[in-house]
C-alpha positions as CSV (number, residue, x, y, z in Angstrom):
1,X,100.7,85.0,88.0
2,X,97.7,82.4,89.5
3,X,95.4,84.5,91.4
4,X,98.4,86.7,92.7
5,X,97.1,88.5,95.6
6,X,95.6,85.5,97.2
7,X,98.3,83.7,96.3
8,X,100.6,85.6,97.9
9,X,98.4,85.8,101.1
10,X,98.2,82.2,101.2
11,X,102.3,82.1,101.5
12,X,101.5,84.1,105.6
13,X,98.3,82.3,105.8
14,X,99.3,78.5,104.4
15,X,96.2,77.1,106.6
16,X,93.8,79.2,104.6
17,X,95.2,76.9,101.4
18,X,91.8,75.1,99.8
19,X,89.7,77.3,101.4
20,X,87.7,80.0,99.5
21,X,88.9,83.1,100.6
22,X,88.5,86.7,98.6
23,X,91.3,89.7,99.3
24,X,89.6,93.1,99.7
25,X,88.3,95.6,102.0
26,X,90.3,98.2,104.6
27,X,93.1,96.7,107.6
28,X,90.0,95.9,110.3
29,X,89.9,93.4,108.1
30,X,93.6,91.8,109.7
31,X,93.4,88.4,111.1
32,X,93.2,88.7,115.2
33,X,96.6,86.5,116.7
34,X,95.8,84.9,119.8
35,X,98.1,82.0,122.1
36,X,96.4,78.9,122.7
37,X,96.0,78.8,126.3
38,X,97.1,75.2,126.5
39,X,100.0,74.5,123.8
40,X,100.8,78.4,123.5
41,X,100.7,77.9,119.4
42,X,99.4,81.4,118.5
43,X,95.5,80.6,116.5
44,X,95.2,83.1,114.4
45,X,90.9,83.9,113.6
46,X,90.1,85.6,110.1
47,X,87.4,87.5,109.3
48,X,84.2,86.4,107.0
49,X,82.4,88.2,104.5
50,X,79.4,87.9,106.6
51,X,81.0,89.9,108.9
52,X,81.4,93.0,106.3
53,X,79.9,96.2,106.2
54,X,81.1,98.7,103.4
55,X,81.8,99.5,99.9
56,X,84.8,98.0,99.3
57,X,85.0,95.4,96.1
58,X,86.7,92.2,95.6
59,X,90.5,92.4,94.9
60,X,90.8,89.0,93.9
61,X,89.4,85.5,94.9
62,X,91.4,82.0,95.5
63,X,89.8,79.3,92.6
64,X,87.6,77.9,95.3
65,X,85.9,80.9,96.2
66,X,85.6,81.6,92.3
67,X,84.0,78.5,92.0
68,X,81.2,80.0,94.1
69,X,80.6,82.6,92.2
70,X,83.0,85.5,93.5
71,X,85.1,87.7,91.3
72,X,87.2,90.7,90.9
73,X,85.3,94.0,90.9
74,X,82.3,92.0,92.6
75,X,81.6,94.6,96.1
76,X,82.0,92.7,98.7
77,X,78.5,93.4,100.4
78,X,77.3,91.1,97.7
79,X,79.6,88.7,97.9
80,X,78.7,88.3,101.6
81,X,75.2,87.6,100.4
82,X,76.2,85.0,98.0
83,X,79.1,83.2,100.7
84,X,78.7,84.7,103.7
85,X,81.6,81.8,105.4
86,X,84.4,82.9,102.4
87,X,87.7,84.5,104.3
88,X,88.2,87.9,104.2
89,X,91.7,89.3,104.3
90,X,92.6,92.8,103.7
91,X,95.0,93.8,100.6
92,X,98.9,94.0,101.7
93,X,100.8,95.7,98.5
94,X,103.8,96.0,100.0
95,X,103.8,92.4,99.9
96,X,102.8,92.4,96.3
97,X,105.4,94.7,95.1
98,X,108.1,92.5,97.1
99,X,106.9,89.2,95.5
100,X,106.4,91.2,92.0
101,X,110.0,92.3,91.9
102,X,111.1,88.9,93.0
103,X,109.0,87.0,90.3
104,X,110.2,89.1,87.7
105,X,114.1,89.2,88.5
106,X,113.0,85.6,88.5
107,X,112.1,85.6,84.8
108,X,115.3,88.0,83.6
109,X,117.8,85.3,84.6
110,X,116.3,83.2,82.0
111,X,115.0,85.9,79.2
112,X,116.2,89.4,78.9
113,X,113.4,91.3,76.4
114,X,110.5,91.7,79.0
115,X,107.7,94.1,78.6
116,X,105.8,94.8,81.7
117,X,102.6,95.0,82.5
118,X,101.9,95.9,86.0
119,X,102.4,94.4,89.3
120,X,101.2,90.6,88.2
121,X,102.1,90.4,84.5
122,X,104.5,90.1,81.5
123,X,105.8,90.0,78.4
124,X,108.4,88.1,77.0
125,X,109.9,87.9,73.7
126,X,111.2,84.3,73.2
127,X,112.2,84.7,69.5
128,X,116.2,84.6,70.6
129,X,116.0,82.9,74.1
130,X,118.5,79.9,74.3
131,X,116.5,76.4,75.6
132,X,117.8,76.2,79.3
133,X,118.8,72.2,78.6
134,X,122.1,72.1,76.7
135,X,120.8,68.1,76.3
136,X,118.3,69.0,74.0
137,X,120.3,71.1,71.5
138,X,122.7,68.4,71.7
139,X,120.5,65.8,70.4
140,X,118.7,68.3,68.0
141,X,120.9,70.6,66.3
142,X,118.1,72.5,64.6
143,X,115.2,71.1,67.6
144,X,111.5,72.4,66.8
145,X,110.9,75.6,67.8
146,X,107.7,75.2,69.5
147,X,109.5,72.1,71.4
148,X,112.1,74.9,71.8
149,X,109.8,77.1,73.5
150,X,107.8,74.5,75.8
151,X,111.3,74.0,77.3
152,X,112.0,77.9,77.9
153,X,108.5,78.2,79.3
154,X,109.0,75.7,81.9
155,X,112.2,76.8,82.9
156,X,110.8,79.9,83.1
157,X,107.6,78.7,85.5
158,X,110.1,76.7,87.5
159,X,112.4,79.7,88.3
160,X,109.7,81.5,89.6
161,X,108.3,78.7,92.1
162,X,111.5,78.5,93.2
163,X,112.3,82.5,94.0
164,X,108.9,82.9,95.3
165,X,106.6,80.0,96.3
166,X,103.9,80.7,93.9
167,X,102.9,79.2,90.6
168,X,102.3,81.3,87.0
169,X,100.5,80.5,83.7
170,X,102.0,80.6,80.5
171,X,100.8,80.8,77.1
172,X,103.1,80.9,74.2
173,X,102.6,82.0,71.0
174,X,103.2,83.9,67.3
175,X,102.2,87.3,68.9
176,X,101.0,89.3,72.1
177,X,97.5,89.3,71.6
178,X,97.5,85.3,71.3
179,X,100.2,84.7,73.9
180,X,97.7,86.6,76.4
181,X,94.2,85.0,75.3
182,X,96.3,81.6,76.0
183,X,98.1,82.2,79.4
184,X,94.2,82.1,80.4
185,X,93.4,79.1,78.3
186,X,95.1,76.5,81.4
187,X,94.9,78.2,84.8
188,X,96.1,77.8,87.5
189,X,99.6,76.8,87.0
190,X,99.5,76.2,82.9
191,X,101.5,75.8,80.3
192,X,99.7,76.7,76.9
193,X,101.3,76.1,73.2
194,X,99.5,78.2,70.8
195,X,100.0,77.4,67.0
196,X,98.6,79.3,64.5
197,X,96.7,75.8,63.4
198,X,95.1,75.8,66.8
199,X,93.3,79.5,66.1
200,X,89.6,77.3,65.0
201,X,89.5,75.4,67.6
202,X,91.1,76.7,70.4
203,X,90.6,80.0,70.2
204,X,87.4,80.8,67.8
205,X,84.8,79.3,69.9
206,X,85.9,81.8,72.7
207,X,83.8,84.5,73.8
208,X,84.2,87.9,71.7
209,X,85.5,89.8,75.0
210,X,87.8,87.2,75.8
211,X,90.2,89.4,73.1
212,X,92.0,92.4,75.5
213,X,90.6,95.6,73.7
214,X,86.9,94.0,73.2
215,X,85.6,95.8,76.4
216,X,81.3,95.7,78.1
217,X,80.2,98.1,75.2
218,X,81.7,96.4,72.6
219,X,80.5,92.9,73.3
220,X,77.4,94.0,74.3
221,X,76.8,95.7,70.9
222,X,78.2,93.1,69.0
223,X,75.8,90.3,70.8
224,X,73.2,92.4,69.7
225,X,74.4,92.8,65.8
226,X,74.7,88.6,66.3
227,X,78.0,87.9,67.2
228,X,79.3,86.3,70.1
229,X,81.8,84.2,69.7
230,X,85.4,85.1,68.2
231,X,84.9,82.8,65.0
232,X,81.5,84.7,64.3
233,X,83.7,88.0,64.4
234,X,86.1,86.2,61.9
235,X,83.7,85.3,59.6
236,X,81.9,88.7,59.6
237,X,82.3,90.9,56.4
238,X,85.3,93.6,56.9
239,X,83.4,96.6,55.7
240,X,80.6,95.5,57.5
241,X,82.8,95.9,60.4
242,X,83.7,99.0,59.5
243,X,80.5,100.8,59.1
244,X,79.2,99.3,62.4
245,X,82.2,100.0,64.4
246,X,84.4,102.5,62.3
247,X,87.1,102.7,60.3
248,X,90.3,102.2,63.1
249,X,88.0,99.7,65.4
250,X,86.2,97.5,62.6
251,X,89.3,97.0,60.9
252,X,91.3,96.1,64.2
253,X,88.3,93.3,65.0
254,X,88.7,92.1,61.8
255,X,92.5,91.5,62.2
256,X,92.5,90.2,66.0
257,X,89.4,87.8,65.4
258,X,92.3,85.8,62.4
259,X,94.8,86.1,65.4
260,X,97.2,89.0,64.0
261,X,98.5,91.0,65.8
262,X,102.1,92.8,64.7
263,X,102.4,94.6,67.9
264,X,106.4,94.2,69.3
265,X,107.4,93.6,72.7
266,X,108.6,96.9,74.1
267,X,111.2,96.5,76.7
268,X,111.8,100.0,77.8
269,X,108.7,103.0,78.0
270,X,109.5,106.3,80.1
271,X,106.9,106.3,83.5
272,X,105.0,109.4,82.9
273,X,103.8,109.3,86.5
274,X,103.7,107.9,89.8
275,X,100.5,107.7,91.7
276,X,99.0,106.9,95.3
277,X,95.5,106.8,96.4
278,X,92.6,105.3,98.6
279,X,88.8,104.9,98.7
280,X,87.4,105.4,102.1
281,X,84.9,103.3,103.2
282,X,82.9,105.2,104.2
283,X,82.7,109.2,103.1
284,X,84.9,111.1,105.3
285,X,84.4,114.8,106.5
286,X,87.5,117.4,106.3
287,X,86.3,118.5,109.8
288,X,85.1,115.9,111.9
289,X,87.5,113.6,110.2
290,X,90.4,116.2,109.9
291,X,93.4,113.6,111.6
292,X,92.2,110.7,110.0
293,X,93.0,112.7,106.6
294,X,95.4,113.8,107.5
295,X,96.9,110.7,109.0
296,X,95.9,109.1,105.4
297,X,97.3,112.1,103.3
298,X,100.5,112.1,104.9
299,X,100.7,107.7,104.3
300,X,100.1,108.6,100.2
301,X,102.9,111.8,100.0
302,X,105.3,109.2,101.8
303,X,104.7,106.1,99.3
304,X,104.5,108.3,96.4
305,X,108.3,109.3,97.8
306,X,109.5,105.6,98.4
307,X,107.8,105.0,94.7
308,X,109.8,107.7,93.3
309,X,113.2,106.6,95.1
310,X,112.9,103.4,94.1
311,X,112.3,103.7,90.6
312,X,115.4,106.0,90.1
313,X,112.9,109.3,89.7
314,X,112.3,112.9,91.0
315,X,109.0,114.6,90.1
316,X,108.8,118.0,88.6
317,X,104.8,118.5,89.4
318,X,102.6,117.3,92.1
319,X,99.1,116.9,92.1
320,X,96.3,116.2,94.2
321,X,93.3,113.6,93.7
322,X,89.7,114.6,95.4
323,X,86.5,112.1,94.5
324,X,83.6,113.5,96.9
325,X,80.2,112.1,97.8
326,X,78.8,113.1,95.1
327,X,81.7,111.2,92.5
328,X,82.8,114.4,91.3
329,X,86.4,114.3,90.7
330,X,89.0,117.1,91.4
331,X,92.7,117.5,90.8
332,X,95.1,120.2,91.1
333,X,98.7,120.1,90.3
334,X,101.4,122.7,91.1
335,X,104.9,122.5,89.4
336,X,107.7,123.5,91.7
337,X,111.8,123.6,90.7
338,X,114.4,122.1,91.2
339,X,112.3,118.6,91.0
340,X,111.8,116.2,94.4
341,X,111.3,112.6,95.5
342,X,111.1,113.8,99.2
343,X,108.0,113.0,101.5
344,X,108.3,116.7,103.4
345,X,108.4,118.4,99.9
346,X,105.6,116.2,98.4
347,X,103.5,117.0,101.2
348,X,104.1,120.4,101.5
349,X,103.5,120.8,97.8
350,X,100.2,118.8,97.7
351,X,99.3,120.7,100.8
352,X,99.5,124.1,98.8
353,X,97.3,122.2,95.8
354,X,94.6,121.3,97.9
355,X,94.2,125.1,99.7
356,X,92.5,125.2,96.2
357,X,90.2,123.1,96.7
358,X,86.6,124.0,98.4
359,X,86.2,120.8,101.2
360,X,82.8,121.6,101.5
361,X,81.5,117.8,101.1
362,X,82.1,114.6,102.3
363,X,85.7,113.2,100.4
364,X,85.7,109.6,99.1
365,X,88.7,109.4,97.6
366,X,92.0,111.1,98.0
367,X,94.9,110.9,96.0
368,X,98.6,112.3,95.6
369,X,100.9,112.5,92.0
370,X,104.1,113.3,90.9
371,X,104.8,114.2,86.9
372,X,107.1,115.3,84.7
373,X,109.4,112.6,86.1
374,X,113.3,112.9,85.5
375,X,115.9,109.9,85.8
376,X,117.3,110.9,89.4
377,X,121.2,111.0,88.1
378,X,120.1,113.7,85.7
379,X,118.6,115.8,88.2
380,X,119.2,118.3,91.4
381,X,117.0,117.3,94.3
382,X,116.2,119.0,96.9
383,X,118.9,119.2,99.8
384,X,116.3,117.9,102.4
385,X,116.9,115.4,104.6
386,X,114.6,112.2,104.1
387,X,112.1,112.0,106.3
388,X,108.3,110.8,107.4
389,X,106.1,114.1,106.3
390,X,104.1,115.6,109.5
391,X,101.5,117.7,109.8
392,X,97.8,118.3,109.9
393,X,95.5,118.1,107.1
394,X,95.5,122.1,105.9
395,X,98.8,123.0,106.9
């Protein structure tokens, strides 16, 4: 999906569209509604990254505030320094779970053998995908397969505009690692063919990290050994590959830089986990901000619960997440039978995992997990009823 977040954003906000605008920070961050004392429209006035104060980073940036210079991961202090006017709007992942399940329901009506890949991205396996026009079989009996494909792919990018407003690239290809290196190759809205007689020249005078796997370390120690570029890996001796990088990673750079890549598309994996956390913008205290964490604490038990109930699970251990002010992490985990997807239980169990823990510094991050998932029909739950978790903090 095109720069999903923002994207989606833009579908509330459609007179933010062609402005730069970056998605980050906490919910201060919400646009103020006002009526317009003459015509009684409602205005609505977003805020600006000059207007920020914190640590939070970029989420993700619309194409014309990437043209500027902002990107993911950047903190958005700095980006404030570098366009102070960009619009700031704070994340909304409810939205971006709705518009996630939408885009991919969007996808199955179309092609069945899907491996996901988080909230924004997939995989599909094309190799037995009928073309969607019947006129084109009909003139071809045995059509091209990569004429075959085009057709698929942009059936598949018009179902999706059309069950959610928002546009996706695609790249298509021999294999996964391909596919994904050209989904990137035409955004926003592309549609890239990838041949194996297109690996020189569309795909060798790429950057070395543009390859998934090839992360800072690796790129910066391959710049220094002289390589940059993904042809340079290519042509680079295999056993000099190996003894630089080792016998597992020197041979897989020597396989991905010739594009190959035997990796299937896995339709089904087990979720080991389900997770909820947040970084505080600023450090809080377990005293002086004792509701606020509590208030926070008892938001992540509920979500991890909705998470759990609506991905068909009950957890058989909870845990707790602690990052203080000094980035040490802590987690505890207690494992409780019969297994739960309630909020009350959740809470009560995390509650009991973080008696454990000593509060005696400032907390930056707090999270809440349940493990050792089981499919719900093959489980006893608890018999409590379903409701919003209360409490304080330490109870």
């Amino acid at each position: 999906m095109d720069a999903f977040y923002a994207s989606v954003a833009l579908l509330r906000y459609p007179e933010l569209r062609g402005r730069p605008m970056v998605i980050g920070g906490g919910s201060r961050h919400q646009p103020v509604e006002t009526p317009d004392p003459v015509t009684g429209a409602v205005v609505r006035k977003f805020a600006t990254l000059r207007d920020y104060t914190g640590r939070g980073v970029v989420m993700t940036a619309t194409y014309e505030a990437r043209a500027l210079g902002l990107h993911s991961a950047l903190g958005l202090m700095k980006a404030g320094a570098i366009a102070p006017d960009v619009v700031l709007l704070p994340t909304d992942f409810d939205s971006y779970r709705t518009y996630s399940r939408l885009f991919k329901a969007a996808v199955r009506t179309l092609a069945t053998r899907i491996e996901d890949r988080g909230i924004d991205e997939i995989y599909i396996d094309l190799s037995e995908v009928e073309t969607p026009f019947q006129g084109l079989a009909a003139r071809e009996p045995s059509p091209d397969p990569w004429r075959r494909a085009r057709a698929v792919a942009q059936a598949i990018k018009d179902a999706v505009r059309a069950a959610t407003g928002l546009s996706c690239s695609i790249g298509v290809a021999p294999n996964k690692l391909l596919a994904k290196i050209s989904s990137d190759l035409d955004k926003p809205d592309g549609l890239t063919l990838l041949t194996p007689a297109d690996l020189p020249t569309r795909i060798w005078p790429l950057l070395a990290r543009k390859i998934n796997g090839i992360g800072p370390k690796s790129s910066a120690k391959l710049e220094a050994l002289g390589i940059r570029t993904i042809g340079e890996l290519a042509l680079a001796d295999p056993q000099w590959l190996v003894e630089k990088f080792g016998a597992n990673y020197g041979a897989w750079l020597h396989e991905v830089a010739h594009g190959r890549d035997e990796r299937p598309v896995i339709t089904h994996s087990e979720t080991k986990s389900i997770s909820r956390e947040t970084t505080f913008e600023r450090d809080l205290s377990a005293t002086r901000d004792r509701d606020q964490l509590s208030r926070v604490f008892t938001e992540l038990c509920a979500g991890v619960s909705d998470d759990l109930r609506r991905k068909g699970y009950v957890g058989r251990t909870i845990g707790l997440k602690l990052r203080f002010d000094n980035f040490k992490t802590v987690t505890r985990d207690q494992t409780i039978d019969p297994p739960t997807r309630d909020a009350q239980t959740i809470r009560r169990v995390a509650g009991e995992c973080l008696k454990r823990v000593p509060l005696d510094r400032r907390i930056r991050l707090l999270g809440v997990r349940a493990s050792a998932l089981t499919p719900e029909d093959d489980a006893v739950t608890l018999a409590v009823p379903q409701e919003q978790p209360t409490g304080s903090l330490f109870d």
